[in-house]
C-alpha positions as a printed Julia matrix, in Angstrom:
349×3 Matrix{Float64}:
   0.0    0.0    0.0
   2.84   2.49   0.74
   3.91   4.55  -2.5
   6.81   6.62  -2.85
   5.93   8.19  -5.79
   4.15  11.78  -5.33
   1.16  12.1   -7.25
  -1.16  15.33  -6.35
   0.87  17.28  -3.54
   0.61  14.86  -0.98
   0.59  14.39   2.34
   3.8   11.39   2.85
   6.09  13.34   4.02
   6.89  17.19   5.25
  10.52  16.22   3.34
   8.27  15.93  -0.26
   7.68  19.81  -0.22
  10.16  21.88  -1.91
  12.08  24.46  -0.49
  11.25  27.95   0.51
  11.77  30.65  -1.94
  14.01  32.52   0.85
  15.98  29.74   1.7
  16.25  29.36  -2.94
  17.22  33.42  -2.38
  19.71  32.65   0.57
  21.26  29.89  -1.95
  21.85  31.87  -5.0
  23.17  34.72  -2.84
  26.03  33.31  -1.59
  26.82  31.91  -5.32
  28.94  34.14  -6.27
  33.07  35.1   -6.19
  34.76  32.94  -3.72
  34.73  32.23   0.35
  36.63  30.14   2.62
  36.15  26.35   2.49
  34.9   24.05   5.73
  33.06  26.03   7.37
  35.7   29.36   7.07
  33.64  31.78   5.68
  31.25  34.76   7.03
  27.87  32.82   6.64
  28.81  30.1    8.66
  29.95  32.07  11.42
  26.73  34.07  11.33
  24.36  31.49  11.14
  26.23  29.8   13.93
  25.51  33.53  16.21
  22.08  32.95  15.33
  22.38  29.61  16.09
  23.6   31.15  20.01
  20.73  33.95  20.16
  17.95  30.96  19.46
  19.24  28.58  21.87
  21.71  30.43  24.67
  25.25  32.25  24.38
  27.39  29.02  25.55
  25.86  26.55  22.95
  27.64  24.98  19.72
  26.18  24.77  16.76
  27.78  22.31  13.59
  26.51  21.73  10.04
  25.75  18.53   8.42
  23.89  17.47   5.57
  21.36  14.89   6.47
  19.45  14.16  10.07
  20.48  10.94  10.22
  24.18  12.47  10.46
  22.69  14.85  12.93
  21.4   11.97  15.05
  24.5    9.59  14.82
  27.48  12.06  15.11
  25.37  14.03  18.23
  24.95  10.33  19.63
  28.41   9.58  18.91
  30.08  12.65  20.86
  28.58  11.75  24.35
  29.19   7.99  24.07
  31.66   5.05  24.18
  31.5    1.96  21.98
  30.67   0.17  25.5
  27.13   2.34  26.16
  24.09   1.98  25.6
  20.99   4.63  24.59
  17.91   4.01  25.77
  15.13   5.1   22.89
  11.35   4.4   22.18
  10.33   1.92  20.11
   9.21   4.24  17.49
  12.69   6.25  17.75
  13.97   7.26  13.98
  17.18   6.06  15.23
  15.87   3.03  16.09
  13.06   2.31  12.91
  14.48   4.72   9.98
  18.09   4.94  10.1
  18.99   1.71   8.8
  21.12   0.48  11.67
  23.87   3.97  10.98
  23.4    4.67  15.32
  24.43   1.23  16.13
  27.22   0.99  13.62
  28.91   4.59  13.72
  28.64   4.9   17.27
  28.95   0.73  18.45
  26.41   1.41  21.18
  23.49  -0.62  21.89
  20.14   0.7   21.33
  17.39  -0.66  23.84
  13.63   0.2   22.67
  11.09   0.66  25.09
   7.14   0.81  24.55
   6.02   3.72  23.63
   2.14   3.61  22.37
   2.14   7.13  21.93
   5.63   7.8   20.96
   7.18   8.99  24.0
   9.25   7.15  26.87
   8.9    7.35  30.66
  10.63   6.81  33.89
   8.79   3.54  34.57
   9.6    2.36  30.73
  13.26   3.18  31.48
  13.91   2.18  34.89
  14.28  -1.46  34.46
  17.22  -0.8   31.65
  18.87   1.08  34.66
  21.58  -1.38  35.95
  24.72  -2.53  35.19
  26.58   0.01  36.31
  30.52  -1.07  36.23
  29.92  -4.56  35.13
  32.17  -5.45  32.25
  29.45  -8.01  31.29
  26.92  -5.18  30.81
  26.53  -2.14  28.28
  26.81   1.0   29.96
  23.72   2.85  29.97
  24.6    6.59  29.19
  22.25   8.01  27.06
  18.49   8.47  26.77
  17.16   9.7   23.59
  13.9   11.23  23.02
  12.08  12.88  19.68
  10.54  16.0   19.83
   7.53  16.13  17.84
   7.68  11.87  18.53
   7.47   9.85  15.61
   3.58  10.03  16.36
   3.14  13.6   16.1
   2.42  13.93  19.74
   4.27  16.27  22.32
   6.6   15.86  25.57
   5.71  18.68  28.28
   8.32  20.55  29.38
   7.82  18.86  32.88
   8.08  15.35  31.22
  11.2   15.96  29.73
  12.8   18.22  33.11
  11.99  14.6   34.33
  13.71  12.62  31.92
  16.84  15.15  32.32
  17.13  14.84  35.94
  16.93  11.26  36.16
  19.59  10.83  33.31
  22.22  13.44  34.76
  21.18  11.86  38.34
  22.27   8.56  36.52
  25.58  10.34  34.71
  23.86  10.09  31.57
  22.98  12.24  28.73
  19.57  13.54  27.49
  19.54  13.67  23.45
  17.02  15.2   21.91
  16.22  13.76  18.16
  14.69  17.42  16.59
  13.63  16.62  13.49
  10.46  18.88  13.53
  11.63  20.91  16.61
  10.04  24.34  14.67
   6.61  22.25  14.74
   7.38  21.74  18.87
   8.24  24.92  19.58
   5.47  26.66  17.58
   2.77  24.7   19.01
   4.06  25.74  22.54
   4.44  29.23  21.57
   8.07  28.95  23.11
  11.37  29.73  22.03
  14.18  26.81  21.57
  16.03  27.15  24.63
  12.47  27.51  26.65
  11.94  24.16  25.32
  14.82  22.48  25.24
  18.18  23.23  26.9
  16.03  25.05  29.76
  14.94  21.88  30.23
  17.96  19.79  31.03
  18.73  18.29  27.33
  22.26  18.03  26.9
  22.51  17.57  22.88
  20.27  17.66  19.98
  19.79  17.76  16.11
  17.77  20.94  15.01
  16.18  19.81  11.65
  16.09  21.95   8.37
  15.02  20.24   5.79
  11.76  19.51   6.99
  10.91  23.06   7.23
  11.49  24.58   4.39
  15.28  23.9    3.4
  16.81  22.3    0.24
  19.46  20.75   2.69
  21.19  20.53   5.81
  20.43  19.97   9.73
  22.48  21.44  13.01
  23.89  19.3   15.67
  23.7   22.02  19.04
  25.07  21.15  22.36
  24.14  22.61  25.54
  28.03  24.25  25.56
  31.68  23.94  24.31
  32.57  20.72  26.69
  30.63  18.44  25.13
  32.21  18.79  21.88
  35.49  17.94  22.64
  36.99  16.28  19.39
  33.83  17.06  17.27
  35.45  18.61  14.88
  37.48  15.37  14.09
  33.68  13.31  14.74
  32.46  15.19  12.18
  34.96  14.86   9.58
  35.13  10.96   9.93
  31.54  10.9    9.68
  32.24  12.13   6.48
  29.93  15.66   7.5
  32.33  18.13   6.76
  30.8   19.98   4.0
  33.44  21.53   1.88
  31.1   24.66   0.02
  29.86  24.97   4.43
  28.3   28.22   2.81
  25.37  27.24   0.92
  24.4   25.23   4.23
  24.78  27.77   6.58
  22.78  30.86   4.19
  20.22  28.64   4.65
  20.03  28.57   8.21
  20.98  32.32   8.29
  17.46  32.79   6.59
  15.42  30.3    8.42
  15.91  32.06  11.49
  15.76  35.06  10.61
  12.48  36.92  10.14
  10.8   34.28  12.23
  10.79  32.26   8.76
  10.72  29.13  10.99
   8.43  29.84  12.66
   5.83  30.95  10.45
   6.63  27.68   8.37
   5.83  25.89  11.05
   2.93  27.4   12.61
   1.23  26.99   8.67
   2.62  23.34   8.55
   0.49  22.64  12.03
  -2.36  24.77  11.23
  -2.74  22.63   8.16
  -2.9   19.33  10.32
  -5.59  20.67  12.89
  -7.67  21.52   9.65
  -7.17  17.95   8.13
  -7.74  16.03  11.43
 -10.72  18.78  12.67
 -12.64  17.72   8.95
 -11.85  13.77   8.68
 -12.66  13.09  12.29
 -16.57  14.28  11.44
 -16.39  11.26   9.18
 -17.75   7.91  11.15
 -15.45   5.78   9.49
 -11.79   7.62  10.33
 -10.35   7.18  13.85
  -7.75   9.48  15.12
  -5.72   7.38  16.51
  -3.06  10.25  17.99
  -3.35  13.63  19.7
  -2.85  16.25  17.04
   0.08  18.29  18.42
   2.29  19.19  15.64
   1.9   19.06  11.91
   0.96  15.25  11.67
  -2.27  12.99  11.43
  -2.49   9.89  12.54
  -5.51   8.01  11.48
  -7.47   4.32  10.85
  -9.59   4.41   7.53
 -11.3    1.56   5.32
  -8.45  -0.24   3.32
 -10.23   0.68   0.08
 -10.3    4.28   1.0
  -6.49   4.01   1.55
  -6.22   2.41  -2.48
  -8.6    5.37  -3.3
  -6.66   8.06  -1.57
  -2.66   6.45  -2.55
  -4.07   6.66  -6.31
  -4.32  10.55  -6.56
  -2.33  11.03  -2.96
   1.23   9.94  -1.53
   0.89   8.81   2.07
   2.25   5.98   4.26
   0.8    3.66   5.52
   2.11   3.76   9.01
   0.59   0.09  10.69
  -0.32  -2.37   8.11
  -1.74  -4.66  10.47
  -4.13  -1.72  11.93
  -4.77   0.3    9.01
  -3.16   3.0   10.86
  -1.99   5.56   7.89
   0.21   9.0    8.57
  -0.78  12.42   6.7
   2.0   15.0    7.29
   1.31  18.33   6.67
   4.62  21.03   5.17
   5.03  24.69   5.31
   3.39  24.84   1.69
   0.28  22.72   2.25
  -2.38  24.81   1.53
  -6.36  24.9    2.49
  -7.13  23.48  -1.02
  -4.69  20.76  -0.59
  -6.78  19.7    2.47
 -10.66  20.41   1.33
  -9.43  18.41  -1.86
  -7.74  15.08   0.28
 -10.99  15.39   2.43
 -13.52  15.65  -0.69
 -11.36  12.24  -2.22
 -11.6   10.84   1.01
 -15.95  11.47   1.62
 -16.61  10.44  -1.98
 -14.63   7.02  -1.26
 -16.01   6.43   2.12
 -19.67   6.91   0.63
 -19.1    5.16  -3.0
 -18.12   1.97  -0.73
């Protein structure tokens, strides 16, 4: 049932839009003469100021081109071959990244349930142990998504929790931000209110899924936890040569509270789509709507129907369960068309 193949402007993935005309602008204005090479050149050093005013003075900001780098070389700078990092079930590190966490960094990644995408004390207690036994992986990180992989939200007091009981533990708290705009828009909070505030130690800041071409942040709380990133990065083959035409892009994204208003669209669009198909009798939501995602059951022919003019995933075969994600240029008509496709099917069967 899945499809990868966009047909109308669809609803599979917020990394199927395009990219923002700014963030096109940003691109072709830094193509031109020359500037220094790896990261040695004026828009790299601004965007990683910006970078500081977003998310506090003492953090560190580095460039890569892809969020599963972001993920694996973050994960990799606070860990030893020996650890482990404790995820949910539904982590991307654990279901999307193809095994890169576990390989690159030689930790071991425990899953724990997570029926609505995020992890608790009580799911990560029992993984607690081990402490100084050679015979046991160290635990030393616990890694949490923010929007989860279901769309849903952690409170800021349920992840001051998880941060205190990791640094009570000597552990780390990492903080997979993939749609971290989404988060922080839907809180009406800044990035450090919502993040480092809260006790996380090291994230990845997403990009691409917000309106960029290319190119995700790895931030840390401050300079001592990136001893020897530099040299993490460049073996994790991450060190973009042309830095530039990364960093102008970040340099416009948060500037202008362009994030922001890309992401407040992208989750207005998904309380429109799940406000209209949840008056249908036949369409369970099956997850809060917190960010720019839907999460929803529907009538397998409906889901043929929908995949023939539509690109979506189907997110649980077993269930049904299918995943509508919503970008910064889904519009109104996008929706009232998906929902008119979806009412006609539901009423021709």
């Amino acid at each position: 049932m899945n499809t990868a193949i966009e047909k109308n402007r669809g609803f599979a993935s917020d990394n199927y839009a395009g990219a923002h005309s700014e963030i096109i602008e940003a691109i072709q204005n830094v193509n031109h003469a020359h500037d220094g090479a790896y990261g040695n050149d004026q828009n790299t050093q601004s965007a990683k100021e910006l970078f500081k005013h977003h998310f506090g003075a003492n953090t560190e900001a580095y460039f890569v081109y892809n969020g599963t780098a972001a993920n694996v070389l973050g994960l990799q700078s606070i860990t030893n071959s020996f650890d482990s990092i404790i995820c949910a079930e539904t982590a991307h590190i654990n279901v999307d990244e193809c095994g890169a966490p576990e390989r690159f960094t030689g930790c071991k990644l425990i899953t724990v349930h997570s029926p609505n995408g995020k992890i608790t004390i009580d799911t990560i207690k029992p993984h607690i142990y081990g402490f100084g036994d050679p015979h046991h992986s160290q635990p030393r990180v616990i890694s949490i998504t923010q929007p989860t992989e279901l769309g849903t939200l952690y409170t800021e007091d349920e992840i001051k929790t998880l941060s205190n009981y990791a640094h009570e533990n000597n552990m780390y708290l990492h903080l997979d931000g993939a749609r971290l705009s989404n988060a922080a828009a839907s809180f009406n909070k800044n990035f450090k209110e919502i993040t480092f505030d809260l006790g996380v130690d090291v994230l990845s800041f997403g990009g691409t899924k917000n309106g960029l071409m290319f190119g995700e942040a790895i931030v840390f709380r401050d300079k001592s936890l990136t001893t020897n990133f530099d040299y993490i990065r460049k073996q994790g083959m991450q060190l973009a040569s042309k830095m530039r035409f990364i960093s102008a892009q970040f340099e416009a994204l948060l500037s202008n509270d362009l994030w922001i208003k890309n992401a407040r669209h992208a989750n207005k669009m998904a309380r429109i789509l799940s406000e209209e198909v949840s008056k249908m009798e036949e369409v369970k939501i099956t997850q809060n709507v917190e960010a720019n995602g839907v999460f929803a059951i529907i009538p397998e022919h409906s889901i043929l129907d929908l995949q023939d003019k539509y690109s979506f995933y189907v997110w649980d075969e077993q269930s049904l369960e299918v995943r509508w994600m919503c970008s910064f240029d889904t519009t109104e008509e996008d929706v009232r068309n998906f929902v008119s496709l979806l009412k006609k099917s539901l009423k021709d069967n």
